[in-house]
N, C-alpha and C positions, 0 to 999 in steps of 0.2 A: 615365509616360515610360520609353520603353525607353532601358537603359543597353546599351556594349558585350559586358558577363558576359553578357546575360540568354542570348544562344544556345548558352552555353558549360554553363550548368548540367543535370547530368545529368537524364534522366527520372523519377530514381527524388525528384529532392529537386522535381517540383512537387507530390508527394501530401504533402509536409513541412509544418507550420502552427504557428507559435507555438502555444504554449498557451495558451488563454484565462483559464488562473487567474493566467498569470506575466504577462500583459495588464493584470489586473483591480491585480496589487498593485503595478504601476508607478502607477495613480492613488489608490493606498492608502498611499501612504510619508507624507505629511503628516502632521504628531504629534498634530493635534486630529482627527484620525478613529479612531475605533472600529474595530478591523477583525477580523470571524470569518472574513474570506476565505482566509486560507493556513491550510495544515497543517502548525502550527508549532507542535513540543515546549515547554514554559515554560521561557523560558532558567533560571529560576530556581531549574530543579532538576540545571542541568547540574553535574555533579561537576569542579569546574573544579579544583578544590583535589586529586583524587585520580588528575585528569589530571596536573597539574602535576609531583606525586610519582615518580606512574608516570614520566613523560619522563624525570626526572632520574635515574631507577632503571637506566633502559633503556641511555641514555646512558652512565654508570656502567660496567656491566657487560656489554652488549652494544650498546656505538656502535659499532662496526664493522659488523656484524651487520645492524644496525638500519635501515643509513645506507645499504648497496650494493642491488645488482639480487635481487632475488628471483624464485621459482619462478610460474612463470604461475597454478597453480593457487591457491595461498596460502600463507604461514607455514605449516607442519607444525604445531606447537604448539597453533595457533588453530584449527586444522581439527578435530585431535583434541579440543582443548573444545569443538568445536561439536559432534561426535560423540558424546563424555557426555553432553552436555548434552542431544542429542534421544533418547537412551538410557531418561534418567529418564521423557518420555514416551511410551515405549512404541515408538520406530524405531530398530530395529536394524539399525545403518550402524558405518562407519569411514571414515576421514581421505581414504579414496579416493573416496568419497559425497561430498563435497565441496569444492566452490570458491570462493573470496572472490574478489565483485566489489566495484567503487567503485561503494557504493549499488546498491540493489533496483533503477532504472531501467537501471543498467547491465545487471543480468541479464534484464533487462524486453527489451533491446536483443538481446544473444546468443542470446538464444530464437527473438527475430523471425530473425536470420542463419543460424542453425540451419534451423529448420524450413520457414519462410512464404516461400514461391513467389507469383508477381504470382498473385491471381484466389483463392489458398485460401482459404479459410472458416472463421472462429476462432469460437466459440462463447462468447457470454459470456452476464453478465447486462446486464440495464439498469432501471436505470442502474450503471455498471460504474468503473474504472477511469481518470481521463482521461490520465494518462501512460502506462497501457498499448497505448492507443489511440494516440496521439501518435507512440511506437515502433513498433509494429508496421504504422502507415500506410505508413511510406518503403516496406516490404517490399510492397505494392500487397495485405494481406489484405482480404478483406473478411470482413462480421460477418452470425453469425444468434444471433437474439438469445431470451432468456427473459427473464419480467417478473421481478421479485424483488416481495416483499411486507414485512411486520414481521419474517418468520422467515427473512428472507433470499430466498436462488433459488428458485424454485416448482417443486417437481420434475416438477409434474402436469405439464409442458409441455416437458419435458426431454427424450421419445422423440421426438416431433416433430422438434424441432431438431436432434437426433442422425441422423435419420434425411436432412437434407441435407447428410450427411457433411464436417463438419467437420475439419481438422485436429489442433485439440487444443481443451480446455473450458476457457477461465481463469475462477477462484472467489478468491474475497476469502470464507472461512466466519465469518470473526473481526472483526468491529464492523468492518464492511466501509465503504472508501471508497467511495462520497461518505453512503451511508444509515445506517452506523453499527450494522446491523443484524447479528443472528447467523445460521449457516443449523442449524437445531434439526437434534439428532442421528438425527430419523428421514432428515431430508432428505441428511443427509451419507450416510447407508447408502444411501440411492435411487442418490444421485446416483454412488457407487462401483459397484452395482450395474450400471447402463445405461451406462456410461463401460465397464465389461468386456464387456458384453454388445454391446457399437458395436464396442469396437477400438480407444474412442477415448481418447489419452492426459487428464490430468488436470493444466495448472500451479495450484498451492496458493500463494496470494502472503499470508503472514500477518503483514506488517509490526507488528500490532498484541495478537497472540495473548498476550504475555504482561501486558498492561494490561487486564485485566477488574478490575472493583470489585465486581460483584454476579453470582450466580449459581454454577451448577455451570460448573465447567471441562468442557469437552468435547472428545472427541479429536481430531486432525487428521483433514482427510480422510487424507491420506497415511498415517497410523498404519490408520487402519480398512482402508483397501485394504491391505494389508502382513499384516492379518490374515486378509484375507479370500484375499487366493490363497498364505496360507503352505501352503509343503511341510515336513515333517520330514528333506528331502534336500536343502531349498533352505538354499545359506550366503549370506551377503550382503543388500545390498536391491539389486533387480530390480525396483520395484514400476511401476505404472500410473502414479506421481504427480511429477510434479517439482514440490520443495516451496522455498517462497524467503521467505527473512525480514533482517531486517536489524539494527546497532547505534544504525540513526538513533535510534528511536522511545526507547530504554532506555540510550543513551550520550550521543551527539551525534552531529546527521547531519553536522556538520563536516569527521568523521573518513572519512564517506565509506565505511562498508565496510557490505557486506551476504553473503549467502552463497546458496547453490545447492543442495542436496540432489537428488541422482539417480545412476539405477545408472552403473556405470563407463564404460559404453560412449559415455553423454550426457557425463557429462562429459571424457570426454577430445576429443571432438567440440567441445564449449564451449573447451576449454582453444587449442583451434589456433584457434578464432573471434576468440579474447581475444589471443592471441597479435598477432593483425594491428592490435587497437585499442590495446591499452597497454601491453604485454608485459605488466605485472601491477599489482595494487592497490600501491599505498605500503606498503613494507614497515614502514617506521616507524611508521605509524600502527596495523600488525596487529599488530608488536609490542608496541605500545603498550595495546593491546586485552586482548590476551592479558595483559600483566603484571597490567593494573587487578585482573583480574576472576581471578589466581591465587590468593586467598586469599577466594574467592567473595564479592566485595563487588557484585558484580552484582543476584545475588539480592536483597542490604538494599536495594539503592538501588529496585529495581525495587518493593518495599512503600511507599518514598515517592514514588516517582512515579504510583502507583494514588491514595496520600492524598490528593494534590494533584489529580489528573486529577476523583478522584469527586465533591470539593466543589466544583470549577469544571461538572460538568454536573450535579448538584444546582441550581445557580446558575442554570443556563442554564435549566431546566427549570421552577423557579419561575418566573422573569423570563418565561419564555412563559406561565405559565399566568394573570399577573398580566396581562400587559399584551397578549396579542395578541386582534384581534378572532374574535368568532363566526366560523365554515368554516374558519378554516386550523388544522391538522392537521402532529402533526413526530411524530418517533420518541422511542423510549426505549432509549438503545444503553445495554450494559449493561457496556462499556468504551470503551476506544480515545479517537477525538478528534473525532467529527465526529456532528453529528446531521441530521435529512434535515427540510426544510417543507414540505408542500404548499397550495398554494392553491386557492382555486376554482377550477373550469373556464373557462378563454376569460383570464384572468390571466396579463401577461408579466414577468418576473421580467427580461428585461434592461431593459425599458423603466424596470421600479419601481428598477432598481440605481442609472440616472441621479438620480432622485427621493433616494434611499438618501444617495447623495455629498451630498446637500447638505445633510441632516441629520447627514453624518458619520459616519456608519457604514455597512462593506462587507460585502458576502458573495458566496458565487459564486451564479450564477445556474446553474440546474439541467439545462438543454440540452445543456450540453457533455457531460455523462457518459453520453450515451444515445448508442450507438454509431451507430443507422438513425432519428434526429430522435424530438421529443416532449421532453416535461416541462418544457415552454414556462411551465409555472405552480409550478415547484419550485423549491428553493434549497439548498443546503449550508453550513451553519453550524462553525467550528470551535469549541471551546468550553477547549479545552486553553491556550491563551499568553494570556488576558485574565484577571486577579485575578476574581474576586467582585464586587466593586463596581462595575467596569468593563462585565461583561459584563451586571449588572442596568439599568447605564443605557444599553447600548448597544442593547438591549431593548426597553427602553422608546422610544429611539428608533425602530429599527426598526417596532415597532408602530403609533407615531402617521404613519410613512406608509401602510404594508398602510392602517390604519384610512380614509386620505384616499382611497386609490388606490379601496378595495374601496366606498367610496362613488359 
């Protein structure tokens, strides 16, 4: 039934669509469901007690400060620790490289305002991002897509797609939403290679890069491009890549902040975009940020949140090997929070989610992250906010319908 608004709403908000995963955990609030469906940090590693401190610190010594309008771009303070901080690995920026948004989706959104014209062509993978997607719809983009595999994007398919001239290539390199997977350091060199050789710019979204439990650390892309067209005349970063991470994943996403990395020109472009959405992130909360982590207790805290992260996908990974039937198939992310299922061929994963509910346990169903349809037989499991115990029987649940269905 049509309402009076419906002629009033602009053109750009009928390509708008809820998100299907903020869909899925409306029938997931119930307390006897199991649920891997969100991508939710375990509250129980949240530093409640170091927030707490920090506020009253802040308070203290700069409530005034803390409490008024601040600069569009971010706290100065907190820009330059973000600037150290990408220092140690290997990107050489300063405080004018970047910008604090509210949360990685906000900068997900500035980019779309920035760049994306009705009809451009964003490059991703798939299955990719579903909040990327989400944001950059209103903006009328559309997608050409590469497959990804165990080792992440598949580069072998990458000049292809390059070649229907895309606007820019978004990558998850780091236990990538929704697969969980890495892109291996030959693929990062490919992939900076043909992104120079196109023209075509690079967003780097590493929400998750510093939650690995196994393996070698590997560079950003953004680090690797950065060496790959340095000059001995060039001062600054200039580079290919705009690189975006956040404090949800290693703080609390409560706080709302994430940050921007790119040369000056992007960001100042980003700052007048930001300007018309919220004039700027919470000042209070960036100072708040910045106090926590003045005496680097970031870094401790981020070794216990690995602890916790690797026994709960330990968990998850037993509990699959234990209890899922013969043909389905999941990954082995070697951080982060989410791991990827596939099922047989011709298997529907929204149809088994109804089946799921009644055994009490959720997950997303795998569709939604493929930007041009497909993965009608996959799933995304979070493994990060359920105990041990919890996620072994929610496992076992899950299992005994795959089991029913794939009969």
């Amino acid at each position: 039934m049509q309402t009076p608004w419906d002629y009033r709403y602009s053109s750009r908000s009928q390509r708008m669509a809820s998100s299907a995963i903020r869909e899925l955990l409306k029938l997931v609030e119930q307390p006897d469901i199991i649920s891997f469906a969100g991508g939710l940090p375990a509250p129980d590693v949240f530093p409640i007690k170091e927030i707490e401190e920090a506020c009253s610190r802040v308070l203290h010594t700069k409530g005034p400060q803390a409490l008024q309008y601040g600069a569009t771009e971010g706290y100065t303070p907190l820009r330059e620790m973000i600037a150290s901080r990408s220092a140690r690995y290997g990107l050489n920026i300063s405080a004018e490289n970047v910008m604090i948004t509210s949360g990685s989706q906000q900068a997900l959104d500035l980019l779309g305002k920035i760049f994306i014209n009705r009809g451009d062509r964003i490059l991703t993978e798939s299955p990719t991002y579903l909040g990327a997607l989400q944001a950059w719809n209103a903006y009328g983009a559309e997608y050409v897509t590469v497959p990804s595999d165990d080792d992440g994007m598949n580069t072998d398919y990458l000049e292809e797609a390059l070649r229907a001239g895309p606007k820019f290539i978004y990558a998850l390199p780091n236990f990538q939403n929704p697969m969980g997977t890495t892109l291996t350091l030959k693929r990062r060199q490919r992939l900076v290679y043909l992104a120079d050789k196109y023209g075509v710019p690079i967003i780097e979204d590493d929400p998750y890069g510093q939650l690995r439990f196994e393996g070698e650390h590997l560079p950003s892309v953004s680090v690797i491009d950065s060496q790959y067209r340095s000059s001995p005349n060039e001062k600054g970063y200039s580079g290919n890549v705009i690189y975006l991470s956040t404090f949800s994943k290693i703080l609390s996403p409560g706080l709302r902040l994430a940050w921007i990395i790119a040369p000056p020109e992007v960001i100042r472009k980003l700052t007048v975009a930001k300007q018309g959405t919220d004039l700027h992130s919470p000042t209070f909360n960036q100072v708040v940020a910045h106090e926590i982590d003045s005496g680097g207790f970031i870094d401790q805290h981020v070794k216990l949140i690995r602890k916790v992260y690797s026994e709960r996908r330990d968990a998850m990974l037993d509990a699959l090997t234990e209890h899922m039937p013969t043909g389905v198939h999941w990954t082995h992310p070697q951080g982060g929070l989410f791991l990827w299922i596939t099922l047989p061929e011709g298997m529907n994963t929204v149809e088994i989610f109804k089946y799921a509910i009644e055994e009490k346990v959720a997950f997303v169903p795998g569709f939604s992250f493929h930007p041009r349809g497909g993965g009608e037989n996959t799933m995304r499991l979070n493994f990060s906010f359920c105990k041990p115990e919890i996620i072994n029987e929610g496992i076992s649940r899950l299992g005994r319908v795959l089991k029913t269905q794939m009969k």
